[in-house]
NULUMVEX-324008 format. One record per residue (C-alpha): y, x, z; chain; residue in three letters. Coordinates in steps of 0.02 Angstrom, whole numbers. Each point is the difference from the previous one (the first is absolute). Last residue first. Layout:
% residues N
R     c2     c1     c3 mipa kolke
R      Y      X      Z    A   ALA
...
***
This chain:
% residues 290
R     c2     c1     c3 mipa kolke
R   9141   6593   5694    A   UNK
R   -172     34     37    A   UNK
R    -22   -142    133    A   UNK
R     75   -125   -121    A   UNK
R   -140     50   -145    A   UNK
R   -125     18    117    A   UNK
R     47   -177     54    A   UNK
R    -12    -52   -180    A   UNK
R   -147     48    -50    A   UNK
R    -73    -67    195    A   UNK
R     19   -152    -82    A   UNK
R    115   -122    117    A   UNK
R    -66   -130    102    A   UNK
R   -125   -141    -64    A   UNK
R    -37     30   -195    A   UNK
R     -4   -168   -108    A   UNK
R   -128    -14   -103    A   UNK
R     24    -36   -200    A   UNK
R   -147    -53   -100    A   UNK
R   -126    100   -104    A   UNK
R   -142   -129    -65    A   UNK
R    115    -26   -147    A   UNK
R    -12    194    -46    A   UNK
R   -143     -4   -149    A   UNK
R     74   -151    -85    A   UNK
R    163     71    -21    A   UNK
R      8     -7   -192    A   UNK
R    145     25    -92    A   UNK
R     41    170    -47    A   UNK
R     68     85   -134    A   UNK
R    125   -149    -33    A   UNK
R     34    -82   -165    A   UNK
R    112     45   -126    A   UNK
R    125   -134    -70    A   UNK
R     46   -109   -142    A   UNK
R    -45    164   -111    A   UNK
R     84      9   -178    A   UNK
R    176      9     79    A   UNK
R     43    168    -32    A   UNK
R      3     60    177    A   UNK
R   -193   -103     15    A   UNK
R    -54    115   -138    A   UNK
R     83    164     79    A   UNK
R    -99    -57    181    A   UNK
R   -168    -30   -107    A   UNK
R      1    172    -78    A   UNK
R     26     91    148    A   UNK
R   -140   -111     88    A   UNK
R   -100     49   -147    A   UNK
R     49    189     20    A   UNK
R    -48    -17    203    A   UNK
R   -176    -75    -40    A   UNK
R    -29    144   -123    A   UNK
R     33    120    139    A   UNK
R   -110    -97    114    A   UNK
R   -127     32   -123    A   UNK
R      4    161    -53    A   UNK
R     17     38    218    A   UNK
R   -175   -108     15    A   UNK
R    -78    108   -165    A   UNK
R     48    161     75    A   UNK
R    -32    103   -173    A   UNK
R    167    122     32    A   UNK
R    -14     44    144    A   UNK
R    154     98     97    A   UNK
R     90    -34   -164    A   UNK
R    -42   -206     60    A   UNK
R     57     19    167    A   UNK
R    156     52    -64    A   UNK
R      0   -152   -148    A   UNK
R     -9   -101    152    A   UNK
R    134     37    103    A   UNK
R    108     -5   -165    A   UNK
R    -53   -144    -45    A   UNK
R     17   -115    175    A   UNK
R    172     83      0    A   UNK
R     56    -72   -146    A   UNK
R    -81   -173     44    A   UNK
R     72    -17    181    A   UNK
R    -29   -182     -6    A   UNK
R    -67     11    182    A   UNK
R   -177    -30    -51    A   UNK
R     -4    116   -143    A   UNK
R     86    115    127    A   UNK
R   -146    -15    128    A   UNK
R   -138     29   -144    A   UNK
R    108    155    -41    A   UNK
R    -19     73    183    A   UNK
R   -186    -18      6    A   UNK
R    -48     80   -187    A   UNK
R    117    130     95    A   UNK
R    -89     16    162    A   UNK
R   -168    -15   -105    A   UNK
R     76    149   -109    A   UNK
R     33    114    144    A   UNK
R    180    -16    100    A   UNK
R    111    117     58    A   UNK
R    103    -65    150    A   UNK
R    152    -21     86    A   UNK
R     89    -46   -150    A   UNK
R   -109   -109    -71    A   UNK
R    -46   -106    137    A   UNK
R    194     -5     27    A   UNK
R     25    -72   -172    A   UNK
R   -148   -125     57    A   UNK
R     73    -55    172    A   UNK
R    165    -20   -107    A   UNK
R    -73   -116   -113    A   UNK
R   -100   -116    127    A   UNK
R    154    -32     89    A   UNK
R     91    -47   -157    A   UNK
R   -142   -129    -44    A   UNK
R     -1    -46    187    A   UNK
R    193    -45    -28    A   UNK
R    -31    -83   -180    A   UNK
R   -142   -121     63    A   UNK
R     78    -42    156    A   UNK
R     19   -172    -53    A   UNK
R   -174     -4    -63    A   UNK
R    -86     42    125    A   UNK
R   -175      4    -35    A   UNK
R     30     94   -144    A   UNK
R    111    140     77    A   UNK
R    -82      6    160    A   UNK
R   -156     56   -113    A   UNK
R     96    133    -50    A   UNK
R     87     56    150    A   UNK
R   -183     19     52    A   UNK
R    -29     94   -153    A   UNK
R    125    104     28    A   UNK
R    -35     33    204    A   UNK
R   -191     43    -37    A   UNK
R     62    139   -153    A   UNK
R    101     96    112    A   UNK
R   -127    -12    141    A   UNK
R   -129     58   -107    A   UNK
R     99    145    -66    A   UNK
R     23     72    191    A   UNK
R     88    158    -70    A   UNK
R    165    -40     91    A   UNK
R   -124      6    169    A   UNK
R    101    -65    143    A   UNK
R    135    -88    -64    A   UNK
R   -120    -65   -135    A   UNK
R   -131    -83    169    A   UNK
R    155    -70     61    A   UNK
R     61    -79   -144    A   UNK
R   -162    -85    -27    A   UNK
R    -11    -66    180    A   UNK
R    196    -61    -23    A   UNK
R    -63   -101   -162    A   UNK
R   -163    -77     80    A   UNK
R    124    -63    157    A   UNK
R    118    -48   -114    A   UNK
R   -167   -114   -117    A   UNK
R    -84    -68    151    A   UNK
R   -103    -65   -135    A   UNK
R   -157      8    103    A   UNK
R   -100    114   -130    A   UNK
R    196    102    -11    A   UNK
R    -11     31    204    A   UNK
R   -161     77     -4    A   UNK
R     36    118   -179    A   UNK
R    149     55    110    A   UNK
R    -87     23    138    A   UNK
R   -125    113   -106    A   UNK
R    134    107    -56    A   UNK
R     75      9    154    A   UNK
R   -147     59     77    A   UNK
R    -42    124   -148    A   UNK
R    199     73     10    A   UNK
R    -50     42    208    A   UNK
R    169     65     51    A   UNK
R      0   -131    136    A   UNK
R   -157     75     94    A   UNK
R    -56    -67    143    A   UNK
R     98   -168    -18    A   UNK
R    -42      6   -182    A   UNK
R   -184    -22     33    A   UNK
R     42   -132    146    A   UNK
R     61   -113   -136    A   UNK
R   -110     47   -120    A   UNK
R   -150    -82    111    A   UNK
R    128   -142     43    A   UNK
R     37    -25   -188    A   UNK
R   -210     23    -32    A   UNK
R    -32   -137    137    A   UNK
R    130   -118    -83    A   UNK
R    -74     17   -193    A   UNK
R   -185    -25     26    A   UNK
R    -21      3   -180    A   UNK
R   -187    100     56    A   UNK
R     90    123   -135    A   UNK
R    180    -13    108    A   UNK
R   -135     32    172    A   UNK
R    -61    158    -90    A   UNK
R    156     91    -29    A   UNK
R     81    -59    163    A   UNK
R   -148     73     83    A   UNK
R      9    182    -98    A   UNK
R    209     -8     39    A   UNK
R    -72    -35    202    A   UNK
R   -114    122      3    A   UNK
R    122    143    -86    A   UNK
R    121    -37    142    A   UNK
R   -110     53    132    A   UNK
R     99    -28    172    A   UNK
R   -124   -129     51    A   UNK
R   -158    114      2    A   UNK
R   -130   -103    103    A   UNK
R     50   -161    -43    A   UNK
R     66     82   -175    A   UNK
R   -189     60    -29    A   UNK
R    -72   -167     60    A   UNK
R     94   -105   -135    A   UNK
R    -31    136   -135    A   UNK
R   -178    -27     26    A   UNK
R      2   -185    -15    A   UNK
R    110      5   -168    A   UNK
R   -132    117    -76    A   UNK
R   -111   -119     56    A   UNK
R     56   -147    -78    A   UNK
R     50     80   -160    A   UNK
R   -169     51    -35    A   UNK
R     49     78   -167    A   UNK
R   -113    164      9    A   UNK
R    172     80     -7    A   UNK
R     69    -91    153    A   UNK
R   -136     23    100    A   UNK
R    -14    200    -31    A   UNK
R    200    -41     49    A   UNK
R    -30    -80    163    A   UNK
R   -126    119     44    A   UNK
R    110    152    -36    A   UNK
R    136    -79    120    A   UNK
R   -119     10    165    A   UNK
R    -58    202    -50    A   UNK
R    170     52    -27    A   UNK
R     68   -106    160    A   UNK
R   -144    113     82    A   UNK
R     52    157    -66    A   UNK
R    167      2     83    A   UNK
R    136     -7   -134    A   UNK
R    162    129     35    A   UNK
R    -64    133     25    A   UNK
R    104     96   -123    A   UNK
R   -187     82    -72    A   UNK
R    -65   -184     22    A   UNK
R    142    -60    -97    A   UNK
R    -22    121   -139    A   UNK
R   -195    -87     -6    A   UNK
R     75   -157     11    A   UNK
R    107     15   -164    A   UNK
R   -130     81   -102    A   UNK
R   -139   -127     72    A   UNK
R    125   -138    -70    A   UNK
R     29     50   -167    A   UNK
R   -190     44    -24    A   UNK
R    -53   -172     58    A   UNK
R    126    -94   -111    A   UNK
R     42   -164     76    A   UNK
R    188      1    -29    A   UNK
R    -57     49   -166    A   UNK
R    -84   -151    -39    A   UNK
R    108   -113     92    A   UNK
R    138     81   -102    A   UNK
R    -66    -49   -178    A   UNK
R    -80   -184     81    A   UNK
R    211     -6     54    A   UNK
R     62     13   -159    A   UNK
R   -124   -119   -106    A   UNK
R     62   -156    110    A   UNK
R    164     29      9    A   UNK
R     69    -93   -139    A   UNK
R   -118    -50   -133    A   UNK
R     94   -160    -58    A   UNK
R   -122   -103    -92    A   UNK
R     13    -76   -167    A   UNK
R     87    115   -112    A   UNK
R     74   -109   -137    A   UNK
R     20    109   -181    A   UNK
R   -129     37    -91    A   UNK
R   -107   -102     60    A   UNK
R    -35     99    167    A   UNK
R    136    108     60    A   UNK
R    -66    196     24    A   UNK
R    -74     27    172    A   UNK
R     90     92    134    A   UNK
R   -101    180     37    A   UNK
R     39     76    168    A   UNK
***
């Protein structure tokens, strides 16, 4: 993932949230050679009959000429004839939350995570479901789910801060509680994992946003020994050491006040809240594992 610098100077217009994160994992979700290695060891366990092979390859040469349509057609008559397939139903729920047909791809993951609960990918991806519909506990259990399962899922890490963030700004009594939420998801991004430069150029964009300042530089004065010529990590790092500068002005009293990183929520008004009927299934997997 690459978050873009703030525009201006200083206001970053546009939230980037998930958005970037989950074209990354689509793409290697979708990854020919990953799959045909996993199949073919299946085949040797006998565990995939040829023919669900043969049904789910269609969808996905569909898929990656970018006829969504079909791709979703041929993954509808695969789990019709193969209903226990998990990996059908995650590829559906992929495509139907790109068609933004947001109910068809929770009951796709749904059924996904029935079949296989320790699926990180299908939490993942209901999490990303349940956050486009602002079902914002369901979105944060998903998220959770997906870490508990893989501790080196970075996406998910980095999905449930800057959904924490956005609840932040929308929110704005809750602004110090997500902030805090958002923290600790990072510190334990950081702990679990080791992270390349874009992860870090990542991470200190986050902690400009949260205030985190000192942490924002040191994050990305690491990516920058890593490279040293990275002109968007130069200038996030130069956005951080204004901010710094800005915050000891406004101490002193020579600053009225600082304005926030992010304002605009243009891009997300057409998202509005819809109510779930019955409980997630997050949840109930949740209860029934206990």
């Amino acid at each position: 993932m690459n978050l873009q610098p703030a525009q201006s100077g200083k206001e970053l217009n546009n939230l980037p949230l998930m958005e970037e994160l989950i074209q990354e994992r689509n793409v290697v979700l979708f990854n020919s050679e990953i799959r045909n290695k996993n199949i073919s060891f299946a085949f040797k366990e006998g565990t995939y009959p040829p023919s669900l092979e043969s049904h789910y390859s269609r969808g996905v040469a569909y898929y990656q000429s970018g006829d969504l349509k079909k791709a979703v057609n041929a993954w509808e008559e695969t789990v019709k004839l193969f209903p226990e397939d998990a990996d059908t139903y995650l590829s559906l729920g992929i495509v139907y939350i790109q068609l933004d047909k947001f109910y068809k791809a929770l009951k796709c993951l749904n059924k996904g995570i029935r079949l296989s609960a320790d699926a990180s990918d299908a939490h993942y991806y209901l999490g990303y479901t349940h956050y486009k519909l602002q079902h914002w506990q369901q979105a944060e259990i998903a998220f959770e789910q997906a870490i508990e399962i893989n501790k080196k899922d970075v996406a998910s890490y980095f999905s449930l801060a800057l959904m924490y963030v956005e609840m932040a700004y929308r929110k704005k009594s809750k602004k110090e509680k997500c902030f805090n939420k958002a923290f600790e998801i990072c510190k334990r991004l950081v702990e679990n994992n080791r992270l390349n430069k874009a992860d870090l150029n990542d991470l200190g964009m986050i902690y400009n946003w949260l205030g985190k300042l000192e942490e924002a530089e040191k994050v990305l004065e690491k990516a920058l020994k890593l490279d040293p010529n990275d002109a968007a990590v130069l200038n996030n790092l130069r956005l951080v050491k204004e901010n710094q500068l800005e915050q000891k002005l406004f101490e002193i009293g020579l600053l009225k006040r600082i304005n926030e990183p992010i304002t605009d929520f243009t891009p997300y008004k057409k998202r509005v809240p819809i109510k779930v009927k019955g409980k997630p299934i997050s949840e109930t997997i949740i209860e029934e594992r206990r």
